[in-house]
One Martini backbone bead per residue (centre of mass of N, CA, C, O) as a GRO file, in nm:
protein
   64
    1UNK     BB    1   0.102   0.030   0.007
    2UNK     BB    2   0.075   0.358   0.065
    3UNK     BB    3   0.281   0.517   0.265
    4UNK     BB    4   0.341   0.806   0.110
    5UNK     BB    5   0.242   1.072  -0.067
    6UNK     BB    6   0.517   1.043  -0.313
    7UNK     BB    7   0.434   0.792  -0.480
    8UNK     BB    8   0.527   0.565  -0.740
    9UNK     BB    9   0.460   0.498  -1.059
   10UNK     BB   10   0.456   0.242  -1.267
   11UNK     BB   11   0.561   0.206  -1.588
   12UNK     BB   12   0.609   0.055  -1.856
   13UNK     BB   13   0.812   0.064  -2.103
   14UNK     BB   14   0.641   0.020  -2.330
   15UNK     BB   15   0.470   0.333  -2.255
   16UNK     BB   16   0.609   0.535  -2.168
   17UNK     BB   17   0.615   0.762  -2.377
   18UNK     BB   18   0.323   0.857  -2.356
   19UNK     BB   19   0.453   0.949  -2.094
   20UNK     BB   20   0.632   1.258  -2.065
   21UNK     BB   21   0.374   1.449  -1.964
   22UNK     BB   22   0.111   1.496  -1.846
   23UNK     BB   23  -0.082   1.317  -1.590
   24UNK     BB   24  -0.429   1.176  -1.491
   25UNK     BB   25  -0.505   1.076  -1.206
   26UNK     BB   26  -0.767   0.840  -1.035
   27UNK     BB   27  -0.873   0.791  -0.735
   28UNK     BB   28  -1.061   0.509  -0.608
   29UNK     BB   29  -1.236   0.435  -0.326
   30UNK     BB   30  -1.379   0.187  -0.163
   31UNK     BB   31  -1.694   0.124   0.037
   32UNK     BB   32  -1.799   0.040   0.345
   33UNK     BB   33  -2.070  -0.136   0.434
   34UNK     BB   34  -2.307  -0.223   0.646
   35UNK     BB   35  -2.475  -0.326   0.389
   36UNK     BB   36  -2.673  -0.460   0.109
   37UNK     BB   37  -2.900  -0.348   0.176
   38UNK     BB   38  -3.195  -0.212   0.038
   39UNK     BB   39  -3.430   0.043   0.067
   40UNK     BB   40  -3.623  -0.150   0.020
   41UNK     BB   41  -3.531  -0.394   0.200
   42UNK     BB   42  -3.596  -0.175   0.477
   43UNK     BB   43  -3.879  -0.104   0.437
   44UNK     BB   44  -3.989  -0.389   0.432
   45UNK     BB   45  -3.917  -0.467   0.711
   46UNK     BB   46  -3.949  -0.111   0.775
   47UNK     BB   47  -4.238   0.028   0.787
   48UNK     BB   48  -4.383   0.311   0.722
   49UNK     BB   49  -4.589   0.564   0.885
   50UNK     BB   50  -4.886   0.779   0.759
   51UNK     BB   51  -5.080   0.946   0.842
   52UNK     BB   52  -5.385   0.891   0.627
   53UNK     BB   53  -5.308   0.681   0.419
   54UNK     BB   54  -5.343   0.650   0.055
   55UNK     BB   55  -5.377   0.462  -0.184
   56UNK     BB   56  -5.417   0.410  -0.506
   57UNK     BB   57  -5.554   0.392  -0.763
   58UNK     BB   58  -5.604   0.239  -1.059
   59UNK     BB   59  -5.705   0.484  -1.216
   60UNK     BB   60  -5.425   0.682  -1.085
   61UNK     BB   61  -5.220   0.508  -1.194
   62UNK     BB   62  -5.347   0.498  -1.519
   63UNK     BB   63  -5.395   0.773  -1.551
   64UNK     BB   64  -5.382   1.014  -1.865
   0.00000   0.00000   0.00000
């Protein structure tokens, strides 16, 4: 792993030439999630309560 800000990479000698100017790297970093649960799959599990509540009629659905 990089031990220091300043570490090198290193380019293969056969890509070498086409690296001679400037390049951009961009690093990104894995996140670990503490969960595979997708929003679907804990509404699930835990759904939400909302006073009042009334589902759509199939009218209402279907409406155009």
């Amino acid at each position: 792993m990089c031990e220091g800000a300043n570490t090198a990479i290193d380019i293969p000698a056969e890509h070498r030439a086409k690296f001679q100017h400037q390049v951009k790297v961009i690093l990104m970093a894995e996140e670990e999630s503490e969960s595979t649960a997708t929003l679907i799959d804990r509404l699930l599990a835990s759904p939400r309560r909302v006073k009042d509540f009334r589902p759509l009629t199939r009218e209402e659905i279907y409406g155009r």
